[in-house]
C-alpha positions, 0 to 999 in steps of 0.5 A: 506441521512442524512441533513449535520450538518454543514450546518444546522448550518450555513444556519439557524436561529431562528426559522428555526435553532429550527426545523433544530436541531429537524429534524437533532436529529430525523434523528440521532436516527433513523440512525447514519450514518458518512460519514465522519471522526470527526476529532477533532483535531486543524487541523480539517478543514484543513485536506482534505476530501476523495475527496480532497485527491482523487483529489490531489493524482491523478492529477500526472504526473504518466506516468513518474513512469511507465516509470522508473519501465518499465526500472527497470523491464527490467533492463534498470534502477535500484533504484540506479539510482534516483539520490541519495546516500542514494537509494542503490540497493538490496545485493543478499548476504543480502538473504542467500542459503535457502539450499544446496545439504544435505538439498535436498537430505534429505527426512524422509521416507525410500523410498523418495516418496510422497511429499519428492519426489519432486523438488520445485524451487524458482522463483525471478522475476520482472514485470510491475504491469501496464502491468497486472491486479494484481497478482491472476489469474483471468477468462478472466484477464491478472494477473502475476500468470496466466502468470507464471502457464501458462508457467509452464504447460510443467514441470508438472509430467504426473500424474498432467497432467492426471488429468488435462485432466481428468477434462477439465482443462489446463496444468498449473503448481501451483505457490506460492507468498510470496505476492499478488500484486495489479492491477498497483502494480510492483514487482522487486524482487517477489519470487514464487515457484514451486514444480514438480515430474520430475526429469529432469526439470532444473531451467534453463528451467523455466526461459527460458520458462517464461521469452518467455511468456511475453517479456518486461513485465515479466523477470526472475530474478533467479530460484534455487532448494531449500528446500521441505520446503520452502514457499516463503510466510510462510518462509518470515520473512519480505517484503519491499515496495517503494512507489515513488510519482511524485513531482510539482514545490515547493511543498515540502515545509511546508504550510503557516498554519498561514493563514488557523488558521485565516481562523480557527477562524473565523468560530469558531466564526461563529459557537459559537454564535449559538451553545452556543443557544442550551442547555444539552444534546442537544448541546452535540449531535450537537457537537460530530456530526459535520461531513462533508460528502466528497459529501459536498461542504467545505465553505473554502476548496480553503484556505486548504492547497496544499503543504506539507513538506516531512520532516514532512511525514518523521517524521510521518511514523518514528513513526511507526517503532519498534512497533506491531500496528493493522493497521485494519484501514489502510486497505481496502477490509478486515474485520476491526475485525476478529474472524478468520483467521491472526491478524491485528496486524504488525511489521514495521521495517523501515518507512522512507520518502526522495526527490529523483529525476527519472532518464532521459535515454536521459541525461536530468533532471528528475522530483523531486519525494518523496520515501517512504520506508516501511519494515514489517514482513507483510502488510493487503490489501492496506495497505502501498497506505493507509498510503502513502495518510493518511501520506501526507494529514496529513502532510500538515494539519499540524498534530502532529507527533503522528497523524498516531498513533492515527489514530490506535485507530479511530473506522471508516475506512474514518479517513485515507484517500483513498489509493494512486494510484498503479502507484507509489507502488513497491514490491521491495523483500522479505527477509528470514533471519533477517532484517538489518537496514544497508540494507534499501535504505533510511537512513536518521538519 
């Protein structure tokens, strides 16, 4: 483990403090391992470390989000109901037809066989992310899509089936998402699809067939025959997200930062008399290298601040709309740099941050929570958890309002901070026309 430099300099003197940087020099040129983000703006040390914003992201009252998306999958509630104007439920008009009756008769080929043969359906459904372990079927896992393939095993064609059979294989039918959710993650309005060769299979059935698999948990919302053409993920010309983050007692406010710029410069001072002791280049490495491992104990971390302003969120994520940006690191599990494959490059349309408080089914008062809602032609891995944790620590650290923009040009994935629990994340629907602005549930100008 490399010393931790920070320490070197505040636990040493002397000669002592000589022998420390020569160590710490040595250990720099045999291994050059960050643990944690340099920061280097004036909000540094009030910003909190991976642990710190592990800690405060978790330790939520999650139960009473999971309990409002169990009634909005079933229909019990609806985003309308969390006690604001500006929270609109989705237009089913915004989505036009995707096709009509010329559009699915139409095929190329003179006889109408091979692919142009077949029926493919559009599945818009909702589900309770907590119930399952994410949408990607999985061995031995309870996931969406191995749910939904299941029960559309009986509307396969008897070739499908034959060779299924053939190869020990299960009846199941092929289900195309417009987006992989996570385990915890809900969907209200995920669009699938399904494509078969018989020619007797109603849309009515399939609903009726998925809708018996996981009662309470699953439910269809609509299934339609469309276009041989359609991909319910290629197609998509936008996703949007709501992220809803359970609120404490007073604690959308702005932090106090003038008590921590006292708690700031004191350990300035602290530290130049014995970095001013160190010469060249010397003194250059020490500098640049000051960074704090998350396992560390902060000297000053019960003076960081614990509230924030989710005005200020507002004002961060507001940054990002109208720009194609790469977001390679605001996202996890994927390659931060691709010489293959899609870009990390994404268009975010609408980034927008409110109060808004649950609804309560006996009448009572519910909890204050924050929306966020995010709308972009596409979204990496964990992308909008990682934003929603980086827009929050940010924002009470007290950093400027360009300060997820110049997160884009950080070299090292540990300058955001750690995602934010699934429990709070929603995929609220996909669009295939062009995106209205006048559509969004948060319009806050």
């Amino acid at each position: 483990m490399i010393p931790n430099p920070r320490a070197i300099l505040l636990s040493s003197s002397g000669a002592g403090f000589g022998f420390g940087i020569k160590c710490l020099m040595e250990n720099r040129a045999q291994k050059k391992d960050y643990l944690h983000y340099n920061h280097t703006d004036r909000c540094r040390n009030a910003r909190w470390t991976s642990r710190e914003s592990y800690q405060f992201m978790y330790e939520r009252p999650w139960q009473e989000v999971l309990d409002f998306y169990s009634h909005a999958v079933n229909g019990r509630l609806s985003l309308s109901s969390l006690g604001t104007e500006t929270v609109r439920d989705h237009d089913d008009t915004e989505i036009q037809p995707v096709c009509n009756t010329a559009e699915l008769n139409r095929a190329p080929g003179k006889d109408g066989t091979g692919r142009w043969a077949r029926a493919t359906f559009k599945i818009v459904l909702s589900y309770h992310g907590n119930s399952f372990d994410g949408w990607q079927k999985q061995p031995e896992l309870n996931t969406v899509q191995g749910v939904v393939e299941k029960s559309l095993g009986k509307f396969v064609d008897e070739k499908k089936a034959q060779q299924l059979k053939d190869r020990c294989l299960p009846i199941e039918g092929c289900a195309v998402v417009a987006g992989r959710t996570d385990k915890g993650v809900t969907a209200l309005r995920q669009v699938c699809s399904f494509y078969t060769w018989r020619t007797d299979v109603k849309p009515q059935d399939i609903e009726g067939s998925i809708n018996n698999a996981a009662p309470g948990k699953l439910r269809v919302l609509s299934v339609s025959q469309v276009s041989r053409m359609f991909h319910p993920n290629f197609s998509a010309k936008w996703r949007r997200y709501l992220y809803i983050f359970p609120l404490k007692d007073g604690e959308n406010m702005e932090p106090n930062f003038a008590i921590w710029e006292d708690v700031e410069n004191i350990r300035e001072e602290e530290h130049r008399d014995k970095i001013e002791a160190l010469h060249g280049e010397c003194k250059d490495e020490i500098l640049n290298n000051l960074v704090l491992s998350q396992d560390d104990e902060e000297p000053a971390s019960a003076n960081k601040p614990q509230t924030f302003s989710i005005m200020r969120v507002n004002q961060l994520l507001r940054k990002l709309e109208g720009k194609l940006l790469s977001y390679k690191m605001f996202a996890r599990d994927t390659k931060a740099s691709r010489n293959e494959g899609p870009p990390t490059e994404c268009f975010v349309y609408h980034a927008r941050a409110m109060e808004a408080r649950l609804p309560c089914l006996d009448q009572g008062v519910g909890r204050s929570v924050m929306c966020v809602e995010l709308v972009a032609n596409r979204f990496l891995r964990k992308m909008v958890r990682v934003l929603v944790a980086t827009a929050i620590r940010e924002a009470a650290a007290g950093a400027g309002e360009d300060a997820l923009l110049k997160l884009m040009d950080a070299t090292c994935r540990r300058a955001t901070a750690p995602p934010a629990p699934p429990d709070g994340l929603s995929l609220v629907d996909v669009g295939y026309t062009e995106f209205d602005p006048q559509n969004c549930f948060i319009l806050n100008d």
